[in-house]
Structures are given as C-alpha cells and as structure tokens.
C-alpha positions in Angstrom: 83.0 99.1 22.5 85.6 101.4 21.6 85.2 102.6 18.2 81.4 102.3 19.1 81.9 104.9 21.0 84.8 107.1 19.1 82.6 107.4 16.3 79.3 108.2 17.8 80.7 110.7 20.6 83.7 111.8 18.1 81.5 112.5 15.1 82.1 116.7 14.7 85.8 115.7 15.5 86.0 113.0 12.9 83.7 114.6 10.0 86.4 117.7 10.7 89.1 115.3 10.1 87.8 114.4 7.1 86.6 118.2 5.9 90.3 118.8 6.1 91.7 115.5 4.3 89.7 116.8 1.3 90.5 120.2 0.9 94.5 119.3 1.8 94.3 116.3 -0.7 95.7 114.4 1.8 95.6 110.1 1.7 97.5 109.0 5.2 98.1 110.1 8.4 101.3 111.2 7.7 100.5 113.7 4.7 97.3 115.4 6.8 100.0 115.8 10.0 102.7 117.2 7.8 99.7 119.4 6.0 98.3 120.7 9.0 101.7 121.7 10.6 102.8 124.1 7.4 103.7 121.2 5.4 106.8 120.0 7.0 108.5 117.3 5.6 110.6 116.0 8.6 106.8 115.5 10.6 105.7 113.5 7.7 108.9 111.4 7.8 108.5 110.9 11.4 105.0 110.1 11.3 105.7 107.7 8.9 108.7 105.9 10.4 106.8 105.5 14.1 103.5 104.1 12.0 105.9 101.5 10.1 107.7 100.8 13.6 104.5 100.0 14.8 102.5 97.9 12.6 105.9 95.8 11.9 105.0 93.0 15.0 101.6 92.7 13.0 102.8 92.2 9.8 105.2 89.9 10.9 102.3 87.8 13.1 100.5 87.7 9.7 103.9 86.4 8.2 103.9 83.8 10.7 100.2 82.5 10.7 100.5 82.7 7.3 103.5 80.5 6.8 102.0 78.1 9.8 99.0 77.7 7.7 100.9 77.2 4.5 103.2 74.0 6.8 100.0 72.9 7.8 98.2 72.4 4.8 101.3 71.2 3.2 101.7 68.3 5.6 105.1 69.5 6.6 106.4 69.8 9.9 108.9 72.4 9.8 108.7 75.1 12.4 109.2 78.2 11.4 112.4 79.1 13.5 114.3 75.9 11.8 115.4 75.0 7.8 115.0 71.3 7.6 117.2 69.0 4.9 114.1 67.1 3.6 112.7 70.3 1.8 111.9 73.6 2.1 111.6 75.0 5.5 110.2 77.4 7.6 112.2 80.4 6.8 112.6 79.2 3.2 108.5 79.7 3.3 108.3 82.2 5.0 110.5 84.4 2.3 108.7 82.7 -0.4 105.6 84.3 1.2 106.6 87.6 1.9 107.9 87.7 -1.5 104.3 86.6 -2.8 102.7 89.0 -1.2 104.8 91.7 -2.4 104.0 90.8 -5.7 100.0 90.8 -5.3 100.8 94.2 -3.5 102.3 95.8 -6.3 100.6 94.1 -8.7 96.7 94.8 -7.4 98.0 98.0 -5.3 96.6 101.4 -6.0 98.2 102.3 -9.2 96.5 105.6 -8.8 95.3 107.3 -5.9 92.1 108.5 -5.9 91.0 110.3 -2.6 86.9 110.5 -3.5 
C-alpha cells in the first residue's frame, strides 16, 4: 500500500527528482545528494557508506537462502554455520557463491552507464 500511495500522492515530488537526475547527470542516490548540496564529496561518501551499511543484512539473507538452496538441491546436509569433513560445507559454499556472483556481476554489470 505504500508505494501505491508514494507514487500517486508524490508524483510532482518524484517527476522533480527525476527533472533533476537528468540535468545533474546523476545515476544513484549518492551522486544526486552530493549534486544537490554543491557537489560535496564527503556527502556522497557518506551517503554511500550508510546505503552499503544498510543493504548488507539483505545481501547477506540472499547469501544465505542462496547457499541453503544450493545444500538442498545438492542433497547435502551441511548447515551453513559448520564445515563438515565429508565435503564441502556451508561456509565453503557459501564463498564459492559469493565469489560466483561476483563474477556474473562484473561480467554482465553495466560496462557503461547510460542514464536515458
């Protein structure tokens, strides 16, 4: 119900935001803060450590279901707190995906950013 109503009640503020992404050239939250405060660095660095900070208990949920899924499927037991001696275990798999999806990040990631 939220964002049903952000965007129909929020639409001058939103289609302002966006007015002033374009003519800033701006691509994240961090670069249109830093724009729109004379293009300071140290609120763009700040911005962008309290985002990271933030979304790092998702990513790491995703890490988790992720490796779960990846046990599951496999037929192994491990949990993912515990290296077992039979094999791989969770933490093993767990780096093996992080380090997987790194690779399809940097490999399928915007090489160039187009803002249009």
């Amino acid at each position: 119900m939220g964002p049903i109503v952000a965007i129909t009640l929020l639409y001058p503020v939103w289609r302002r935001i966006a007015v002033l992404s374009k003519q800033e050239n701006v691509g994240s939250l961090a670069d249109f803060l830093a724009a729109r405060y004379g293009k300071s660095r140290a609120l763009g660095i700040l911005a962008t450590c309290v985002s990271s900070l933030g979304a790092l208990p998702y990513l790491a949920l995703q890490l988790k279901v992720l490796t779960s899924a990846w046990n599951f499927s496999s037929g192994s037991s491990a949990s993912t707190h515990t290296i077992n001696t039979s094999g791989m275990g969770g933490a093993g798999t767990a780096l093996v995906m992080m380090l997987m999806l790194v690779g399809v990040a940097i490999v399928f990631g915007a090489r160039r950013p187009s803002l249009t």
